[in-house]
C-alpha positions as CSV (number, residue, x, y, z in Angstrom):
1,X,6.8,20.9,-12.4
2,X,7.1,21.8,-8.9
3,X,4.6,22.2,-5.8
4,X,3.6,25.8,-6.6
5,X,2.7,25.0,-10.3
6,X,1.2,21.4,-10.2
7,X,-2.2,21.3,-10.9
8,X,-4.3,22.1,-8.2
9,X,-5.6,18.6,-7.6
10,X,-2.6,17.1,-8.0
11,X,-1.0,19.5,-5.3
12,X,-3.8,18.2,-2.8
13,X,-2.8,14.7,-3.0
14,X,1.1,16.0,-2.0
15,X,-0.4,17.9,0.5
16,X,-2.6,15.2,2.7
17,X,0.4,13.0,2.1
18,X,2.1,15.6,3.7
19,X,-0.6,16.0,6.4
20,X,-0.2,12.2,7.2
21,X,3.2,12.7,7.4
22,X,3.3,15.2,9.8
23,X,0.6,13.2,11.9
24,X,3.0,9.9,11.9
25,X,5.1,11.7,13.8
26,X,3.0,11.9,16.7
27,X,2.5,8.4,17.3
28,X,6.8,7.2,16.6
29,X,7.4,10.0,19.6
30,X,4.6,8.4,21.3
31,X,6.4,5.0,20.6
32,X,9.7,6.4,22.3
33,X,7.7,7.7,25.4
34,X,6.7,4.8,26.6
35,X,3.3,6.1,26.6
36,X,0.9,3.2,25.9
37,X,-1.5,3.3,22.6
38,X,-4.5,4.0,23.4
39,X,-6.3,5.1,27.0
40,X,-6.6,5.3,29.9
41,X,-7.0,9.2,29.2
42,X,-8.9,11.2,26.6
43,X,-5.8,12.9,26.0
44,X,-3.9,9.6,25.2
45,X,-6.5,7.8,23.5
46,X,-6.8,11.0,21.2
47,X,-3.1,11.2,20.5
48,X,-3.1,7.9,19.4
49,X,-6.8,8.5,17.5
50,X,-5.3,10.9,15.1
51,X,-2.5,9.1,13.7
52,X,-5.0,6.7,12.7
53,X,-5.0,8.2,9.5
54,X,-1.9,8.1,8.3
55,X,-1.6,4.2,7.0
56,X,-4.7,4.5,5.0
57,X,-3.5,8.0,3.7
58,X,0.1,6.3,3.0
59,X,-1.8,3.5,1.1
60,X,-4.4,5.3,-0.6
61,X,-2.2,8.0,-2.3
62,X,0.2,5.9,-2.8
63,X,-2.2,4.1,-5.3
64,X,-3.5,7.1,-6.9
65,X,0.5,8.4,-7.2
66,X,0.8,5.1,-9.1
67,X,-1.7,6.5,-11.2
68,X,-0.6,9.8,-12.4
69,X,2.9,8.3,-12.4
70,X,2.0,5.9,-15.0
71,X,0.0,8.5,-17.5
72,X,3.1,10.4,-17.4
73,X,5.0,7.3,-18.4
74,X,2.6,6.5,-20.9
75,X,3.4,2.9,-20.8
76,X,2.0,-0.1,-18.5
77,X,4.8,-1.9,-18.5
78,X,7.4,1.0,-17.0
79,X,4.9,1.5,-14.3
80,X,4.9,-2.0,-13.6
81,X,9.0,-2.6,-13.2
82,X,8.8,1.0,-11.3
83,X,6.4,-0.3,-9.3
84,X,8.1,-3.7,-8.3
85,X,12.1,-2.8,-7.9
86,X,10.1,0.7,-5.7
87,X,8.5,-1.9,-3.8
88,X,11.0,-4.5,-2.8
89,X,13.2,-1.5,-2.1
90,X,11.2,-0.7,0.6
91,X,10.8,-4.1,1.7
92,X,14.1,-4.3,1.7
93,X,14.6,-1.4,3.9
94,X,11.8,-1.9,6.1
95,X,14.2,-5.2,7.3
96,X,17.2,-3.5,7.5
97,X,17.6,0.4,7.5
98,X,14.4,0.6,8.8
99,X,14.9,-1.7,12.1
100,X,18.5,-0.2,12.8
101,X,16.5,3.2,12.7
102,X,13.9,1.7,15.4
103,X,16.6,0.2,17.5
104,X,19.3,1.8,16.9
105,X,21.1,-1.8,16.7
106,X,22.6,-4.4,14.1
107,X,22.2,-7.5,16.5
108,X,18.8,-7.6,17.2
109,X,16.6,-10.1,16.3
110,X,13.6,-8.2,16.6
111,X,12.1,-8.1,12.7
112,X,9.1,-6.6,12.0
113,X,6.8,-6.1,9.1
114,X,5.6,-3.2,9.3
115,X,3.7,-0.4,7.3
116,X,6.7,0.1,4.9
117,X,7.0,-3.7,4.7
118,X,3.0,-3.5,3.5
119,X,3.5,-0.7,1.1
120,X,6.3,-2.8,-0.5
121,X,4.4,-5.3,-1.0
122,X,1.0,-4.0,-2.0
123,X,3.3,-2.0,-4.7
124,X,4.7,-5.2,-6.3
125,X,0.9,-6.8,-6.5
126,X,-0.4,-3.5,-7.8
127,X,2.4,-3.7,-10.6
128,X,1.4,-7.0,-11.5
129,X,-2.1,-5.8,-12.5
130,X,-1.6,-2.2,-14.2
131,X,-2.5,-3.4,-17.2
132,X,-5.6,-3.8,-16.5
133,X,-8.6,-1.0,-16.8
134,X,-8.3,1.6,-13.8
135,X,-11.7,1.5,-13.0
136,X,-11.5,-2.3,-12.7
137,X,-8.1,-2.1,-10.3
138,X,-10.4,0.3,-8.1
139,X,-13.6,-1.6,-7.9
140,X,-11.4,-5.0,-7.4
141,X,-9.8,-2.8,-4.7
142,X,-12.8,-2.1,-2.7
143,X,-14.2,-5.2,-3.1
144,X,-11.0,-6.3,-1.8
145,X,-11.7,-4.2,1.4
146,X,-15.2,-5.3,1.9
147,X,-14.8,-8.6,1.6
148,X,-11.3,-9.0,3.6
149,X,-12.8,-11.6,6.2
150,X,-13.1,-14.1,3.2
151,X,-9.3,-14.0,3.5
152,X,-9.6,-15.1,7.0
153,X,-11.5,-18.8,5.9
154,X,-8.5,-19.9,3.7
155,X,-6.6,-21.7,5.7
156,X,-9.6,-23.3,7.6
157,X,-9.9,-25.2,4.2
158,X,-6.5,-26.2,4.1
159,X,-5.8,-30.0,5.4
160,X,-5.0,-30.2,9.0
161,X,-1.3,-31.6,8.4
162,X,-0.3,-28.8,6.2
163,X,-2.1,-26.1,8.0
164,X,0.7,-24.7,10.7
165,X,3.3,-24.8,7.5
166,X,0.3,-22.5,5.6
167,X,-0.5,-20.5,8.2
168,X,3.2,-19.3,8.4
169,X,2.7,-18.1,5.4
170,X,-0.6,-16.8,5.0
171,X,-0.4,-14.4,8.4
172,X,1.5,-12.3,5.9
173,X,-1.5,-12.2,3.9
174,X,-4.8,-12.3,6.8
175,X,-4.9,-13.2,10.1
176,X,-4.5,-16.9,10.4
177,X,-5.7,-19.3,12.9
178,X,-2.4,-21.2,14.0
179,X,0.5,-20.2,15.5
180,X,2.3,-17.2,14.4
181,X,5.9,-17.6,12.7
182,X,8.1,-16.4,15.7
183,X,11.2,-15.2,13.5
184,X,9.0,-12.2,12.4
185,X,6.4,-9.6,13.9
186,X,3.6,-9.0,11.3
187,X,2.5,-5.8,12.1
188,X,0.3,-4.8,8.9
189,X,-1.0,-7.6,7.0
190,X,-1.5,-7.7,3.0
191,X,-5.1,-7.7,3.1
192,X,-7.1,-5.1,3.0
193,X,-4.2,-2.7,2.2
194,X,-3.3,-4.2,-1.2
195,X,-6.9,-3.3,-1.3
196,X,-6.8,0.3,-0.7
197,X,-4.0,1.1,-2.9
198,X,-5.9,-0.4,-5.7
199,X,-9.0,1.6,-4.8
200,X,-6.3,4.6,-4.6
201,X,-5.0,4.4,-8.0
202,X,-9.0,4.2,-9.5
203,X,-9.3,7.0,-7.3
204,X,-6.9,9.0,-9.4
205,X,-10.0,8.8,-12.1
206,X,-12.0,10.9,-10.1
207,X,-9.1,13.5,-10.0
208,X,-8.8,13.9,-13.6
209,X,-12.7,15.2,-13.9
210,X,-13.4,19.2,-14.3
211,X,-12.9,21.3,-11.1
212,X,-16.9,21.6,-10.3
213,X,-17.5,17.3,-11.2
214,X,-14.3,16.2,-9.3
215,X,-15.0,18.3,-6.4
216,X,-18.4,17.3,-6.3
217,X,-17.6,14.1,-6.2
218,X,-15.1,14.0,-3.7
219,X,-17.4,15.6,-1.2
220,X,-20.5,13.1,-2.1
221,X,-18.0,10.3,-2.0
222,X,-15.8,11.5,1.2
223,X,-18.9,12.5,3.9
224,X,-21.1,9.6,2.0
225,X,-18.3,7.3,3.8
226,X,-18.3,9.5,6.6
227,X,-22.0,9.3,7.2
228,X,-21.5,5.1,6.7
229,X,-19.2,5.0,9.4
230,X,-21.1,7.0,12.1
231,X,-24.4,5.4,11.2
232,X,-22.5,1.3,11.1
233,X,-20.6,2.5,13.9
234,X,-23.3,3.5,16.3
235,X,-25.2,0.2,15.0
236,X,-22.1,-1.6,16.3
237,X,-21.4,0.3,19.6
238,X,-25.1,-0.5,20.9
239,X,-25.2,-3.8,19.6
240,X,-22.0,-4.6,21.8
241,X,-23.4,-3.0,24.0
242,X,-26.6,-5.1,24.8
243,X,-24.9,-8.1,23.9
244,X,-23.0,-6.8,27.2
245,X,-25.2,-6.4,29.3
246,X,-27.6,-9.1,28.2
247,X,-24.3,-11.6,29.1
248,X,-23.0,-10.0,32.6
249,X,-20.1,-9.1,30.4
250,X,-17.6,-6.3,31.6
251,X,-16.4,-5.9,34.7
252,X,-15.5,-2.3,34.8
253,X,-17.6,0.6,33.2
254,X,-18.5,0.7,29.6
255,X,-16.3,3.6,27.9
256,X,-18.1,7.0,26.9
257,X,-20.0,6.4,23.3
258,X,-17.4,8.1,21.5
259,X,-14.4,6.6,22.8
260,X,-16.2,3.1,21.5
261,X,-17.3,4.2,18.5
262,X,-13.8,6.3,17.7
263,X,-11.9,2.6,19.0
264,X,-12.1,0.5,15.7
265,X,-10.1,-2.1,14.8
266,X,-6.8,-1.2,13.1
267,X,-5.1,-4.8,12.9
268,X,-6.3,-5.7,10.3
269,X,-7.8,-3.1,9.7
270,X,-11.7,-3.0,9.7
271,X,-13.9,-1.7,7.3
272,X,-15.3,0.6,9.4
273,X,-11.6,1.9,9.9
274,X,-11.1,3.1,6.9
275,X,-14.5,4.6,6.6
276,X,-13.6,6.4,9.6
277,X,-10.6,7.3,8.1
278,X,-10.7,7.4,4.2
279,X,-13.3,9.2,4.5
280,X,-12.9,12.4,5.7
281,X,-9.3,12.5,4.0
282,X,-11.4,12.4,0.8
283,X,-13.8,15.0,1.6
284,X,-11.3,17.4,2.8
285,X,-9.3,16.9,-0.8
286,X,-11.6,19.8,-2.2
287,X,-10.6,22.2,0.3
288,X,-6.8,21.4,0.3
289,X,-6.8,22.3,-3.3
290,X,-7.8,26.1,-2.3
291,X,-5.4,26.1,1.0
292,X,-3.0,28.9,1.1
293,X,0.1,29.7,3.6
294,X,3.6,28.6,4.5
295,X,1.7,25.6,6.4
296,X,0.0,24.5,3.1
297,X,3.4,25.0,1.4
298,X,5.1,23.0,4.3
299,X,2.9,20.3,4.2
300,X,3.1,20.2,0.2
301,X,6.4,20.1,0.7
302,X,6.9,17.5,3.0
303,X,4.2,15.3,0.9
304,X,6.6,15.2,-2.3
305,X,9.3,13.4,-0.3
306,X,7.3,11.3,1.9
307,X,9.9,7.8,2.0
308,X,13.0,10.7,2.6
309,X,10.6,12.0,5.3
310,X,9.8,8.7,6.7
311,X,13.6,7.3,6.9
312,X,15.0,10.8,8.2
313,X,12.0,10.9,10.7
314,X,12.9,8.2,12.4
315,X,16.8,8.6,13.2
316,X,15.4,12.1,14.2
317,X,12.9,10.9,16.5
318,X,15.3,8.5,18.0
319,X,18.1,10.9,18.7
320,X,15.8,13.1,19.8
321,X,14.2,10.6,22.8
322,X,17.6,9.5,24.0
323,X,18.4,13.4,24.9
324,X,14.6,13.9,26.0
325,X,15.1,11.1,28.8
326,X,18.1,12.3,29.5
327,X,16.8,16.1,29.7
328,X,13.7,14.9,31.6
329,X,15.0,11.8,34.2
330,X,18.7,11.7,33.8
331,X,18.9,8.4,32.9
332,X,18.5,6.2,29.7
333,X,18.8,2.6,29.2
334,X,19.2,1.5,25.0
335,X,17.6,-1.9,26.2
336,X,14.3,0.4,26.8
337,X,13.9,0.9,22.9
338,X,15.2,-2.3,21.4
339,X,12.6,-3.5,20.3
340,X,11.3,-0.3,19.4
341,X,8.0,0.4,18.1
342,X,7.4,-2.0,21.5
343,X,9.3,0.1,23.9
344,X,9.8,-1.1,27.2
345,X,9.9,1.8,29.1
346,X,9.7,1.7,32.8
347,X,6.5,3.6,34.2
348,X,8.8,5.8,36.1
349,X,10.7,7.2,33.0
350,X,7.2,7.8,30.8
351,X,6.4,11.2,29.8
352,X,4.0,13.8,29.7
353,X,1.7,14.5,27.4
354,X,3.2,18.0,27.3
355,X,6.7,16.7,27.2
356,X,5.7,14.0,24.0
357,X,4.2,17.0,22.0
358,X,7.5,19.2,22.8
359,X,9.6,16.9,21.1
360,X,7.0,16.3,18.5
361,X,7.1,19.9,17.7
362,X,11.4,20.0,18.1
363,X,11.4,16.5,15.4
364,X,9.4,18.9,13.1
365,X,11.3,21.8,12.9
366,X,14.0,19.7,12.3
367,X,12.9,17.9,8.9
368,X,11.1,20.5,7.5
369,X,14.3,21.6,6.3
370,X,16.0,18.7,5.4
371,X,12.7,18.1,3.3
372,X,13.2,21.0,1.8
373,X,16.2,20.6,1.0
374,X,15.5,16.9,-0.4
375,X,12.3,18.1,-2.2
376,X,14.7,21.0,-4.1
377,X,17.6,18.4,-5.2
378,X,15.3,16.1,-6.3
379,X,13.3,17.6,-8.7
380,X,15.9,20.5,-9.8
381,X,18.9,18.2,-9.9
382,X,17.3,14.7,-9.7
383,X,19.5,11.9,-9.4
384,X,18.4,8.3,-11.2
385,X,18.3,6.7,-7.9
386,X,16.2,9.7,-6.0
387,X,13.0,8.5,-8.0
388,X,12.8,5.4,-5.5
389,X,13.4,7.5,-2.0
């Protein structure tokens, strides 16, 4: 079945993968700029803002494809082997495909664990509990989320003596309070996004309602946690706030309001995060079922193939950053991005925000096609190992 005769819901979830997709992007050409995250500038906060979406969406949908992938298989147990070879494939290439694409180089002993690395893994754990009730993988899911900081008190209950050796360990889970294992960079943590996939795939519930019920409960769900997050939010932004001023804390002048209440904690990420986030990607679910165009199509398109659009976007990116500096400065030095996504490009060599979305646009019209093309082999022609990329 292809993207123009899915059902309706099911084509929304292909296109807000899509949407995250295209959104990703933003922030890997952003990476390559040398532009930092975040501030000093509307514009660059912003830039970064929006892309904030796009791990949650990755892990959210990839829970509830989990879900529609095993009612088609009709069988816990192929989900579960799917769902364990899919995600040590991708943990597998997150450490090696991945890195050279980041890089561009096989010597580096830069290693990171990044969002694939986390999707990998959260994919394994999901397959080990698919056999249980979907409602019960959801709720576990978001209890998962709201209770993350629990995750954080482990090792403070571990013996002294052994707690370095754990806390090697267990910063791939939560945050740990020892001394980071130097051989790797832990980007994105297990916890809370092995949490959000779960909650994903008891999402996929919800989708399997009537048109009126599911969309009805999409929007109470999606702008109920949208209405949580500006309401905790602003609690949290004035109670810093006071705290603040009631301590002779900062120096410099407090952000505006909605730069602070917009600035929430992504590593790990919070729970108000993924309110922030999860939120209105739900709400805007009903609407993307009823959303018409080439762009819908694109995006559709683009959201059935999202680990070919992820691998090709990078070596696109790349490629096309070495010919922007050279376009824009004349000059490019490899050691600037070898340890790419922590560029060290010199001030000097940093772009424009106008010169970052120009290449951002030029990297899309690019894999649109090779998408395309991907998305048309795959599920005309499929080959047996297309079903993992």
């Amino acid at each position: 079945m292809d993207s123009t005769t899915a059902p309706s819901r099911l084509r929304s979830v292909d296109l807000m993968r899509g949407l995250v997709c295209v959104l990703m992007a933003i922030d890997h050409v952003r990476v390559y700029s040398g532009i930092p995250a975040g501030g000093p500038t509307a514009g660059i906060f912003f830039t970064r803002w929006i892309t904030h979406f796009v791990a949650p969406g990755f892990a959210f949908f990839a829970g509830t494809g989990a879900f529609f992938l095993g009612r088609k298989l009709g069988d816990p147990g192929k989900l579960a082997r799917f769902l364990l070879t899919r995600g040590l494939l991708l943990v597998a290439l997150e450490m090696t495909l991945m890195r050279f694409a980041w890089s561009f180089s096989v010597g580096t002993r830069f290693a990171l664990a990044g969002v694939i690395w986390m999707l990998g893994w959260c994919m394994v754990l999901l397959g080990l509990v698919v056999r249980w009730k979907p409602k019960t993988i959801g709720w576990t899911g978001v209890g998962i989320v709201a209770l993350q900081q629990l995750f954080g008190v482990v090792p403070r209950v571990v013996p002294e003596g052994m707690r370095q050796g754990f806390g090697y360990f267990w910063n791939f889970i939560y945050p740990a309070p020892t001394d980071p294992w130097e051989a790797i960079n832990v980007l994105y943590v297990i916890v809370p996004w092995i949490g959000v996939m779960m909650a994903g795939y008891g999402f996929g519930l919800l989708l399997q309602r009537d048109d009126a019920g599911r969309q009805k409960s999409l929007l109470r769900i999606g702008w109920g946690m949208t209405a949580a997050f500006l309401v905790l939010g602003t609690v949290a932004v004035l109670v810093r706030g006071s705290a603040g001023e009631e301590g002779g804390g900062n120096d410099g002048p407090q952000p505006p309001f909605i730069i602070q209440l917009l600035n929430q904690q992504k590593y790990p990420a919070s729970q108000l995060f993924l309110l922030m986030t999860l939120g209105p990607l739900i709400a805007l679910l009903p609407a993307a079922e009823r959303w018409k165009g080439w762009w819908a199509d694109a995006l559709t398109t683009i959201g059935r193939v999202p680990m070919f659009y992820y691998i090709a976007h990078l070596f696109v990116i790349h490629v096309l950053s070495i010919f922007a500096m050279l376009a824009f400065f004349g000059a490019f030095n490899p050691d600037w991005f070898a340890t790419a996504p922590y560029t060290g490009v010199p001030r000097m060599f940093r772009w424009s925000l106008p010169q970052l979305y120009l290449v951002y646009v030029i990297a899309l019209v690019i894999l649109y096609p090779m998408c395309k093309w991907y998305a048309t082999v795959k599920f005309t022609k499929p080959k047996a190992w297309m079903r993992y990329i």
